[in-house]
PLY file of the C-alpha trace (Angstrom):
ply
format ascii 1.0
element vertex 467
property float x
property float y
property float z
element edge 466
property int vertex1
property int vertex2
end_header
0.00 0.00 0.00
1.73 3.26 -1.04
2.11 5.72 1.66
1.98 9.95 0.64
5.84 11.43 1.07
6.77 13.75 3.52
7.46 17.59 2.50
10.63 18.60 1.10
12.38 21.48 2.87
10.93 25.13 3.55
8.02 26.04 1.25
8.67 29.37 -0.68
7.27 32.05 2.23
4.81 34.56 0.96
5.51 37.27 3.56
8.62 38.27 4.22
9.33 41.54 7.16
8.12 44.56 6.11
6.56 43.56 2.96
3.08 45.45 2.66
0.03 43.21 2.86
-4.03 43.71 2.13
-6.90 40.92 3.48
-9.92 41.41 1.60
-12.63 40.27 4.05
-13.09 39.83 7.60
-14.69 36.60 8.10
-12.47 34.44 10.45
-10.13 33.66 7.41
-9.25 37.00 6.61
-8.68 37.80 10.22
-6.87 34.81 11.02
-4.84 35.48 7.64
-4.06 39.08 8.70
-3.10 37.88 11.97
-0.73 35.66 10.24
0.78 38.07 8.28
1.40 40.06 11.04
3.23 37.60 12.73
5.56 37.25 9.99
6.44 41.05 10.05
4.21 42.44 7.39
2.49 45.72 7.64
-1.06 44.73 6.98
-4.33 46.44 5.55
-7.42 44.09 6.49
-11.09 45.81 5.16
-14.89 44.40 4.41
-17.57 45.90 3.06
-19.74 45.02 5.46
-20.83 46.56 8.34
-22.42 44.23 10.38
-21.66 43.87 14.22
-19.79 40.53 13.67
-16.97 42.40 10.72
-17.24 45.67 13.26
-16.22 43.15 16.21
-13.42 41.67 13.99
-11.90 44.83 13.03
-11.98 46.26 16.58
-9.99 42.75 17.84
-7.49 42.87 14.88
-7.34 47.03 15.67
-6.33 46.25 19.69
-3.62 43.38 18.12
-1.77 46.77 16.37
-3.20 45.41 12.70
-5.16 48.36 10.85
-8.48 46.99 9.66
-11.64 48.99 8.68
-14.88 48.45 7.86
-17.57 49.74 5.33
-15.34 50.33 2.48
-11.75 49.13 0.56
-9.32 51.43 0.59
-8.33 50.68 -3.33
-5.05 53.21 -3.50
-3.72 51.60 -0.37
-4.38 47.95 -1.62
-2.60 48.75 -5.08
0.33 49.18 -3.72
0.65 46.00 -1.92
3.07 43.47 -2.41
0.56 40.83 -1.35
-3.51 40.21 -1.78
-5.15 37.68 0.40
-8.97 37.15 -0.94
-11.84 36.05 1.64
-13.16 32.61 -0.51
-16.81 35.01 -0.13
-15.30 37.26 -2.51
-16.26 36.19 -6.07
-13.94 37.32 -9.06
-16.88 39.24 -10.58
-16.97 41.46 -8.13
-16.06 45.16 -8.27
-13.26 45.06 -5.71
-11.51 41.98 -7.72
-11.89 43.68 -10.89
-10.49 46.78 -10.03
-7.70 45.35 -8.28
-7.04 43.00 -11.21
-4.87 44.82 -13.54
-2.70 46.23 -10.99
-0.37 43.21 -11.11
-0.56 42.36 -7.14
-0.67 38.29 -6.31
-3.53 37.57 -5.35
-3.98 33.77 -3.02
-6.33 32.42 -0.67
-5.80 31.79 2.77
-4.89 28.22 2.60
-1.95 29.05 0.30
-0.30 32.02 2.97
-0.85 29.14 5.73
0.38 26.46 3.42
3.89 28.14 3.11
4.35 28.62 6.79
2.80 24.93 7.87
5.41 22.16 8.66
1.97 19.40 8.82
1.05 16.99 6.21
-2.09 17.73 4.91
-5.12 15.79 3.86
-7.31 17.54 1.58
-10.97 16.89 1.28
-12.93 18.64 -1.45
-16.21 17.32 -3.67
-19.82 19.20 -3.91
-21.62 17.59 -0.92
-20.36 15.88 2.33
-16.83 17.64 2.56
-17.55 18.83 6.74
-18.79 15.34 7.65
-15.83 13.37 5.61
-13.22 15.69 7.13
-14.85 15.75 10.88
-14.69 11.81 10.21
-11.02 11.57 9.22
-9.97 13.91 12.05
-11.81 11.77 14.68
-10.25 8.87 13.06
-6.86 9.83 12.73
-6.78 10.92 16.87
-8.17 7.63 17.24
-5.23 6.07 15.55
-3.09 8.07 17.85
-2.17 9.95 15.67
-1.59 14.16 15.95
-4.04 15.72 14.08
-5.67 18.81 13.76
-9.11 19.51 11.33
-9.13 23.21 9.45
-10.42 25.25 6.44
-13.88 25.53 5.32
-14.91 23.15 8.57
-14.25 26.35 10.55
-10.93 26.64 11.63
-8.63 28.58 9.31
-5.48 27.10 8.13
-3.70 29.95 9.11
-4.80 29.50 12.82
-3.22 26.30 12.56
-0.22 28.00 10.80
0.37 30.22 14.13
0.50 27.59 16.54
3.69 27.10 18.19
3.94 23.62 17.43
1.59 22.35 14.46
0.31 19.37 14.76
1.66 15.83 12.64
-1.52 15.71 10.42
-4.19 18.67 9.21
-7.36 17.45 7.54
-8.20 20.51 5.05
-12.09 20.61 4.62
-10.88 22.40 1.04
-14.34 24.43 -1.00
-14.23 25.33 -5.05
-14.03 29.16 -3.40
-10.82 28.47 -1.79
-9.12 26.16 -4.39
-9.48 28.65 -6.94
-6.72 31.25 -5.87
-3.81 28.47 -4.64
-0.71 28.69 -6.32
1.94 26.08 -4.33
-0.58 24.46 -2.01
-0.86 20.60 -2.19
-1.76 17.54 -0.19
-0.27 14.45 0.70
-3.55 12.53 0.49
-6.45 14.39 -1.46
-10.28 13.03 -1.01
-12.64 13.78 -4.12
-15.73 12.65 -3.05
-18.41 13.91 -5.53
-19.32 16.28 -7.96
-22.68 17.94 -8.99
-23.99 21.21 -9.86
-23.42 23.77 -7.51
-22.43 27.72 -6.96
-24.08 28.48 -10.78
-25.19 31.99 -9.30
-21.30 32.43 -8.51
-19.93 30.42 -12.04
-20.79 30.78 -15.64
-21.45 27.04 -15.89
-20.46 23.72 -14.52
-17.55 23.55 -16.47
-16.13 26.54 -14.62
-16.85 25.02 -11.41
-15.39 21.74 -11.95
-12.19 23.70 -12.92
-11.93 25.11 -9.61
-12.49 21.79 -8.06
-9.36 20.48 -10.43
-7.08 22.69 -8.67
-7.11 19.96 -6.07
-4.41 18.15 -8.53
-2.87 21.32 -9.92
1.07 20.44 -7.54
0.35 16.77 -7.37
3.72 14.27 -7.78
4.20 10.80 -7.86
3.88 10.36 -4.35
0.35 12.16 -4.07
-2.09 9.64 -3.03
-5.71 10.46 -3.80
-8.78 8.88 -2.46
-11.93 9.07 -5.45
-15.17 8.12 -5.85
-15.30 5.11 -8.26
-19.53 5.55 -8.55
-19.37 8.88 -9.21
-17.69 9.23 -13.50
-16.94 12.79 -12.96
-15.23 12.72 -10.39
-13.04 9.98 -12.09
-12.91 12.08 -15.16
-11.99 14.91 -13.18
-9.01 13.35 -11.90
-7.83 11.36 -14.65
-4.18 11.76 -15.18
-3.17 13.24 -12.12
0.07 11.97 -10.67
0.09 9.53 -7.79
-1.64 6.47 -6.70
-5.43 6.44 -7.40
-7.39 4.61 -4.80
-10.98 4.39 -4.76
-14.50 3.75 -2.48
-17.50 2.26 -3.52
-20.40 1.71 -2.04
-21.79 -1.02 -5.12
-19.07 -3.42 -4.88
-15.83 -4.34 -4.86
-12.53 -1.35 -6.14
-9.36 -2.30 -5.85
-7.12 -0.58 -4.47
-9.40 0.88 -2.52
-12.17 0.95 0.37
-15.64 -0.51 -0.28
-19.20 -2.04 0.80
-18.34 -5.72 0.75
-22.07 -7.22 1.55
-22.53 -5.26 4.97
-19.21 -4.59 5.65
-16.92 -1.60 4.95
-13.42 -3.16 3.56
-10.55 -2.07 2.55
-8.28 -3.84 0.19
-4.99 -2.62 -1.26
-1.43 -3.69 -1.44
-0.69 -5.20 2.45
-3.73 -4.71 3.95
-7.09 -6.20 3.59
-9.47 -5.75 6.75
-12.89 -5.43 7.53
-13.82 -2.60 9.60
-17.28 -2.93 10.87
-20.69 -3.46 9.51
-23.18 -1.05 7.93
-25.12 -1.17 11.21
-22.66 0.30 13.86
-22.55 3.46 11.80
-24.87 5.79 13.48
-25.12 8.56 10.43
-28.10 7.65 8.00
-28.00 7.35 4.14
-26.12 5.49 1.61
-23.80 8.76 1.14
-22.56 8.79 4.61
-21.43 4.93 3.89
-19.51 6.51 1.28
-18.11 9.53 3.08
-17.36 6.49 6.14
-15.41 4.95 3.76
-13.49 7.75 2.21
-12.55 9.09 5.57
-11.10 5.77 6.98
-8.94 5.02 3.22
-7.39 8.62 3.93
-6.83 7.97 7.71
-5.14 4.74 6.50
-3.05 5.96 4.08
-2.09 8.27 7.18
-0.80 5.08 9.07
-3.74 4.29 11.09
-4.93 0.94 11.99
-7.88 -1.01 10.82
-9.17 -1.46 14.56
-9.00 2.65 15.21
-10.44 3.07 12.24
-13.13 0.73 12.39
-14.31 1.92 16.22
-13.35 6.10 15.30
-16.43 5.06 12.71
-18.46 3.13 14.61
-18.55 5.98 17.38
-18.77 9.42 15.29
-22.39 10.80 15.60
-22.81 13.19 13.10
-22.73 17.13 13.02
-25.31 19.99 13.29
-27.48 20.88 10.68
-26.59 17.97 8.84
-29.65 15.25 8.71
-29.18 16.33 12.48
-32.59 14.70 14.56
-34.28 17.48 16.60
-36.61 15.54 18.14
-39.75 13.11 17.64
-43.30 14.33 18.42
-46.61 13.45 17.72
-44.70 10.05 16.33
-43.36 12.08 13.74
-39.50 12.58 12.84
-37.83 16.36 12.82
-34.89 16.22 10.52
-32.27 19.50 10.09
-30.89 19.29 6.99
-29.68 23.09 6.73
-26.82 22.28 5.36
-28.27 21.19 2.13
-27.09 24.45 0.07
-27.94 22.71 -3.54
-30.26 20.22 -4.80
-27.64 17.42 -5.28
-27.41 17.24 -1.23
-31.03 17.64 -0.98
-31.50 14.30 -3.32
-29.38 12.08 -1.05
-31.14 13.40 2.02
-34.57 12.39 0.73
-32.85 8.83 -0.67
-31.83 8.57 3.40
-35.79 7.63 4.65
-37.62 4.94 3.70
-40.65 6.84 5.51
-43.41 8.95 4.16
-41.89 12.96 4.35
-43.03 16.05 4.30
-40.27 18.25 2.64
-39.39 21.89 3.30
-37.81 23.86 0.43
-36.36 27.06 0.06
-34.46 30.37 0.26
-32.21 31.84 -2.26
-32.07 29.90 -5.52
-28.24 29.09 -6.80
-28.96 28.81 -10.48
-29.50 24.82 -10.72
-33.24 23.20 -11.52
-35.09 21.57 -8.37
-36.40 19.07 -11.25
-34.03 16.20 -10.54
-35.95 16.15 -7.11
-39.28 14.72 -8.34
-38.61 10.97 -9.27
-37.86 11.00 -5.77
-40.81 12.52 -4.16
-43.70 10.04 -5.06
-43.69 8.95 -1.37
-43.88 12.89 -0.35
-46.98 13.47 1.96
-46.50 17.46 1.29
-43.80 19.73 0.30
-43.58 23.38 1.68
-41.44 26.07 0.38
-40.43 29.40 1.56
-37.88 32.29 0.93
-36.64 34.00 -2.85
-36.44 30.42 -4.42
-40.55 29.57 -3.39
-41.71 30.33 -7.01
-39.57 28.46 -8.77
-39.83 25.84 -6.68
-43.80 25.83 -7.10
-42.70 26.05 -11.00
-40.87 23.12 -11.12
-42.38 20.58 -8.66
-46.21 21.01 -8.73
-46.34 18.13 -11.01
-44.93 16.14 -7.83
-48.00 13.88 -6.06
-48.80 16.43 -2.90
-47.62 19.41 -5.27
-46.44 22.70 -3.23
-47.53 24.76 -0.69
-45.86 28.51 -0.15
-45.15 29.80 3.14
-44.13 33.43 3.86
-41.96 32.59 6.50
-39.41 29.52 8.09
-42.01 29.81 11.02
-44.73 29.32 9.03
-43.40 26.77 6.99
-42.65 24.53 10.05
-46.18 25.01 11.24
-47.65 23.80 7.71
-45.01 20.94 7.47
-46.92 19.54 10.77
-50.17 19.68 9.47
-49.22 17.81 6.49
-47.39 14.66 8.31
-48.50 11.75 9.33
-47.23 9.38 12.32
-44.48 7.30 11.84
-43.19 10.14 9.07
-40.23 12.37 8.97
-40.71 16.44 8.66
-37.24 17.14 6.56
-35.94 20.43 6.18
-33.34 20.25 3.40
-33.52 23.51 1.62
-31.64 22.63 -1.50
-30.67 26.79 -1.32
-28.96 29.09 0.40
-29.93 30.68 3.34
-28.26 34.59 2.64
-32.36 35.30 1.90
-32.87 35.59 5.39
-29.85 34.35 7.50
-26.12 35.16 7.84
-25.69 31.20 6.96
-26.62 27.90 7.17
-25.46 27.11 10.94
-28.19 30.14 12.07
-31.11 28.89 9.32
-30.65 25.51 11.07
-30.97 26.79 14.67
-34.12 29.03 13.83
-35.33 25.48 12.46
-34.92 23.90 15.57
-36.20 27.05 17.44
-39.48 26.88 15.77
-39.89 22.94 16.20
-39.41 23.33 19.72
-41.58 26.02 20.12
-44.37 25.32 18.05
-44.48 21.99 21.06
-43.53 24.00 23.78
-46.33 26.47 23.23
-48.61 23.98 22.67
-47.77 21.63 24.64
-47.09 18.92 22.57
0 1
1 2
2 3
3 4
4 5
5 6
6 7
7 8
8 9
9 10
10 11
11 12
12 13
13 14
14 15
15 16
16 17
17 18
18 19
19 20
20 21
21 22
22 23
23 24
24 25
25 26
26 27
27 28
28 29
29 30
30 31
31 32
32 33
33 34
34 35
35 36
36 37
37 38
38 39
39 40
40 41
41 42
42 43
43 44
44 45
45 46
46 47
47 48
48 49
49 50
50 51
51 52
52 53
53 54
54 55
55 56
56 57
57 58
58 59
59 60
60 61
61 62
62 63
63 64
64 65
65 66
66 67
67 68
68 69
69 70
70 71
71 72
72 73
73 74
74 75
75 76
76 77
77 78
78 79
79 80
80 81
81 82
82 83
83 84
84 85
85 86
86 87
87 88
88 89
89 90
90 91
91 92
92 93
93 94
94 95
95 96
96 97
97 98
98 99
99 100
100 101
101 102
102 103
103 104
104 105
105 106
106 107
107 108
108 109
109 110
110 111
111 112
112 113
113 114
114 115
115 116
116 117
117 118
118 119
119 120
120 121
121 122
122 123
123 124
124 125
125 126
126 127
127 128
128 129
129 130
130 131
131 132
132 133
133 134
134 135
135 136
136 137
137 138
138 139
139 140
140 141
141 142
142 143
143 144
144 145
145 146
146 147
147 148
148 149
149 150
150 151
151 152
152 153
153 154
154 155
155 156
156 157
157 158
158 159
159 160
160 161
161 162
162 163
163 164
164 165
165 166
166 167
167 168
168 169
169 170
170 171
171 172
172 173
173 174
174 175
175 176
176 177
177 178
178 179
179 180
180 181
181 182
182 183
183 184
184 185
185 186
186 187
187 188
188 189
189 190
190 191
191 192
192 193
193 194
194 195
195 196
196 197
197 198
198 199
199 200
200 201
201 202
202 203
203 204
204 205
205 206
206 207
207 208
208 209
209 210
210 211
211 212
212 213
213 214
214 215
215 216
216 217
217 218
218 219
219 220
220 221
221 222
222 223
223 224
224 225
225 226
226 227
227 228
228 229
229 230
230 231
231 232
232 233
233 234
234 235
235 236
236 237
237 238
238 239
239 240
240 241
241 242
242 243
243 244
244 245
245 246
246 247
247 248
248 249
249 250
250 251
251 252
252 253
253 254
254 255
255 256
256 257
257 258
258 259
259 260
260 261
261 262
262 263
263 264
264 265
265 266
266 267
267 268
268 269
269 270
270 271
271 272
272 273
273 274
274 275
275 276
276 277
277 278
278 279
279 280
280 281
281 282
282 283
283 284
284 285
285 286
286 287
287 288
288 289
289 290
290 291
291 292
292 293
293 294
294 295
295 296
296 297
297 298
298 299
299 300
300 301
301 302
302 303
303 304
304 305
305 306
306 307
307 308
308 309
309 310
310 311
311 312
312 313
313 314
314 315
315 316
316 317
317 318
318 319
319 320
320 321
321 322
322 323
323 324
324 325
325 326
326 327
327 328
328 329
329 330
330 331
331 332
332 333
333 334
334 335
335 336
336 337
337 338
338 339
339 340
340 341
341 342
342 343
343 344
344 345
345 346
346 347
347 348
348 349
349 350
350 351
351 352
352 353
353 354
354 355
355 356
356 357
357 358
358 359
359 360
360 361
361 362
362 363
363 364
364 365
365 366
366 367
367 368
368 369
369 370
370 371
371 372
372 373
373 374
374 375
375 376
376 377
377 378
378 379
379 380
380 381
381 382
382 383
383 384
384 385
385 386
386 387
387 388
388 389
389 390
390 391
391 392
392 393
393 394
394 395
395 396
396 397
397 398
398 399
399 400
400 401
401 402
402 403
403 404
404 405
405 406
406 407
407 408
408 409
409 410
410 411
411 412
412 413
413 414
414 415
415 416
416 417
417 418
418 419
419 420
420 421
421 422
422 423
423 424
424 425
425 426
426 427
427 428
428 429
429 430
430 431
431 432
432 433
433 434
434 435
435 436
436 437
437 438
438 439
439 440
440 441
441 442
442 443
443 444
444 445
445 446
446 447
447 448
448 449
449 450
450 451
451 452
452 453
453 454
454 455
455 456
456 457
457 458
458 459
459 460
460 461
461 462
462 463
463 464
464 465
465 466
């Protein structure tokens, strides 16, 4: 079984004293990238647009740490004269700020590539359209399982550049890795990359797929022959996307046998490459439901092998992980019916394998701001649907597109409201599922606070009632 090979030497730094560098964007990776920077004795310009209290807060903290950072507006003339640009993954290219900046010859990167060149870890990378928090949560919790020193980062979270700062980095980083953030890296690669799907996604951000699948392909852009990369043999494009990349391809499956790779053997996850075949437990100890957490089970334990870990850590690491918030997350049961938060379902791809994860009759809740893909691949799937309910921007095409489903659409002004329908509609022994196939920037910051204001209404619509 071919093991990833260590680093070579220093990386190339990005910031060297007293070189002059802007952070566009004060979401926790451009303030963990300006703190960064800092460190590493540049003079640094951090600014947002926004002027909400959570950017005000972050340019007050970076303000008290001796970094300049405002809010509200870009200083441009400052900026173009720059020796460095570090990009929030929020900011699109199209926009204004990008364009402007464009022709003024500054490098431009993300904040995984200014933490890549000061990070002495091995990284895993995990990247794909759907399932890339749960498969990297899953790989960390295997890897410390294993024994092994390992930290999880990126678009789970944590910024790589936090990581970056620590005094003493840990052996391993699992890099939850997003199209947004793979599209300005330069040097940045993996030891072990993880491609575990690809569907339509971002098309209000991209001109079309093909644009979006490029950014995903960056994943390969500095691979060598001793990159390892984990892929999703059912899934062609993600094979097609990766064809030709150098290393040793290993794959999962979750309809039969890959080798070398990690699949569904019967009811068993196995793995079976060069030196190791093992078992390492059955489809019933894992506690996450659906067919596509089987797959992202078996992705994250083929990466945490190629790590060094054992088949018995990884097996039990598996066995024990219960999930994460917002994502087919179970709020509660009442009335003999099943409350599912699915707020994490941004696009209609995720949405599909959360419907394909009950057996049950649902009632499905739809909506908020529509990314530019059709909610038509939904409705083979929906014949078993006791209702569907949508709310937010997307409602009318939603109505558009799935009225010809059996219990056709209802429109709700309101999340609120939309729970208090979705009730009506169900019957015991069903599942309520809230898997918006959109995103939530219609009426929420982001996913995490759509989700809670899900669960807030479920709750309360029993607690006031008393059911």
């Amino acid at each position: 079984m071919s093991t990833p090979g260590r680093p070579t030497g220093p990386r190339p730094p990005l910031v060297r004293p007293g070189d002059a560098v802007a952070v566009l964007g004060l979401g926790v990776s451009g303030v963990a990238a300006a703190r960064l920077a800092a460190a590493r004795g540049a003079s640094v310009y951090a600014s947002d647009v926004a002027l909400t209290d959570l950017q005000s807060a972050a340019a007050e903290e970076l303000r008290a740490e001796g970094i300049d950072a405002e809010v509200g507006r870009h200083d441009l003339e400052r900026i173009r004269g720059c020796d460095l640009l570090v990009v929030s993954p929020g900011i699109p290219p199209s926009a204004e700020v990008r364009r402007e900046l464009r022709d003024a010859g500054i490098p431009s990167v993300a904040e995984v590539e200014l933490a890549y060149r000061d990070l002495t870890s091995r990284l895993i990378g995990v990247t794909g359209t759907n399932g890339k928090t749960t498969a990297t949560a899953l790989c960390h919790q295997v890897l410390l399982a294993g024994g092994i020193d390992a930290a999880a980062a990126g678009n789970i979270g944590v910024p790589l550049c936090e990581i970056a700062l620590r005094t003493t980095q840990p052996d391993w980083v699992v890099v939850e890795l997003s199209s947004f953030q793979l599209a300005d890296v330069d040097a940045f690669s993996v030891e072990i990359g993880v491609l575990l799907n690809l569907s339509p996604d971002h098309l209000d951000r991209y001109r079309d797929l093909a644009s979006y699948y490029a950014d995903k392909k960056r994943l390969f852009r500095n691979a060598t022959a001793e990159s390892c990369w984990v892929l999703n043999a059912d899934d062609p494009a993600v094979l097609e996307l990766a064809r030709g990349a150098p290393g040793t391809h290993y794959h999962v499956s979750t309809a039969g046998p890959v080798r070398p790779g990690a699949y569904l053997d019967d009811d068993a996850l196995t793995l079976d490459a060069p030196g190791r075949c093992e078992r390492w437990l059955t489809v019933g100890e894992i506690r996450l439901p659906g067919r596509h957490n089987i797959g992202n089970a078996l992705a994250a334990g083929l990466a945490a092998s190629l790590a060094g870990c054992d088949g018995e850590s990884i097996g039990r690491a598996l066995a024990e992980f219960e999930g994460l918030p917002h994502r087919l997350e179970p709020v509660g049961t009442y009335d003999g019916v099943l409350w599912v938060n699915d707020s994490k379902a941004t696009n209609v791809a995720a949405t599909l394998v959360a419907v394909q994860a009950f057996d049950r009759p649902l009632v499905l809740i739809l909506g908020g701001r529509h990314k530019g893909e059709p909610f038509a691949p939904l409705l083979p799937w929906l014949d078993r649907t006791s209702g569907i309910v949508a709310f937010g921007e997307a409602a009318p095409q939603v109505v558009a597109e799935l009225n010809g489903s059996l219990s056709g659409v209802l429109v709700e002004s309101s999340l609120e409201s939309a729970v208090r329908t979705a009730r009506e509609l169900a019957t015991p022994g069903g599942v309520i599922l809230f898997s918006p196939a959109c995103s939530s920037y219609d009426m929420f910051r982001n996913y995490e606070e759509r989700g809670k204001a899900f669960r807030r209404a479920v709750d309360g619509l029993y607690t006031r009632e008393g059911g």
